[in-house]
N, C-alpha and C positions, 0 to 999 in steps of 0.2 A: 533508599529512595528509588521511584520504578522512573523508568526513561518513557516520556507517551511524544507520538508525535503523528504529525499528518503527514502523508506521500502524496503527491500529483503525480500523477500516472498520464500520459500519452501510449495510444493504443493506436492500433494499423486499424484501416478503414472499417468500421463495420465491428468491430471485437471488441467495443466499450461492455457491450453486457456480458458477455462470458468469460471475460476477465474480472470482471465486477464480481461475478457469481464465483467464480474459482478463489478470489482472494477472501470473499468471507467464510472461507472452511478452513482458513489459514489461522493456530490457534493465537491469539493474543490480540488478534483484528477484529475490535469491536464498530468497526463502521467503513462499509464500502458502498458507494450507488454512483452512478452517471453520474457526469456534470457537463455543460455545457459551458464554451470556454476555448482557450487556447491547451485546456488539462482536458480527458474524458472521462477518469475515475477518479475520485478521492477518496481516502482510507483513511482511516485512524487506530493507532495498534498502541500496544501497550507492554512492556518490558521490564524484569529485573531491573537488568543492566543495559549498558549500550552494548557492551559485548557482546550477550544478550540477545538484545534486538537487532544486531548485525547478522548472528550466526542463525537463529532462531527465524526471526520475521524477513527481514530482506533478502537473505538467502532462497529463502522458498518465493517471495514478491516478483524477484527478479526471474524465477523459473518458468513462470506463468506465460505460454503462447498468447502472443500478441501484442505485451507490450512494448514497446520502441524507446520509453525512456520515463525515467523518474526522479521528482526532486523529492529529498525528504527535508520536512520543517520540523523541526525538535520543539515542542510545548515545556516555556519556559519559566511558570506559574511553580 
């Protein structure tokens, strides 16, 4: 069973779209855009495993210049 979930992402001033734009070339992230809010990207990725999507997707998320902080919410469908 694949592990999918959504990140809120908080970005530095001004960086919501080229964070946006650098996390959809990240493979298994089938949705990144703006949002406005106390979050400024949201994403949606999708994984084997949680190990997976730890070593694979967040690994690389958290790489990304500019962002300051992220919650991931595990889809539990």
């Amino acid at each position: 069973m694949s592990v999918q979930a959504y990140i809120l992402i908080q970005t530095e001033v001004g960086k919501a779209s080229s964070v946006a734009n650098a996390i959809k070339s990240i493979p298994g992230v089938s949705l990144a855009e703006g949002v406005t809010g106390p979050y400024d990207v949201i994403m949606r990725a999708e994984a084997p495993s949680m190990e997976e999507f730890g070593r694979v997707i967040l690994s690389k998320v958290q790489a990304v210049p500019g962002i300051t902080r992220t919650l991931t919410c595990p889809v539990t469908n």
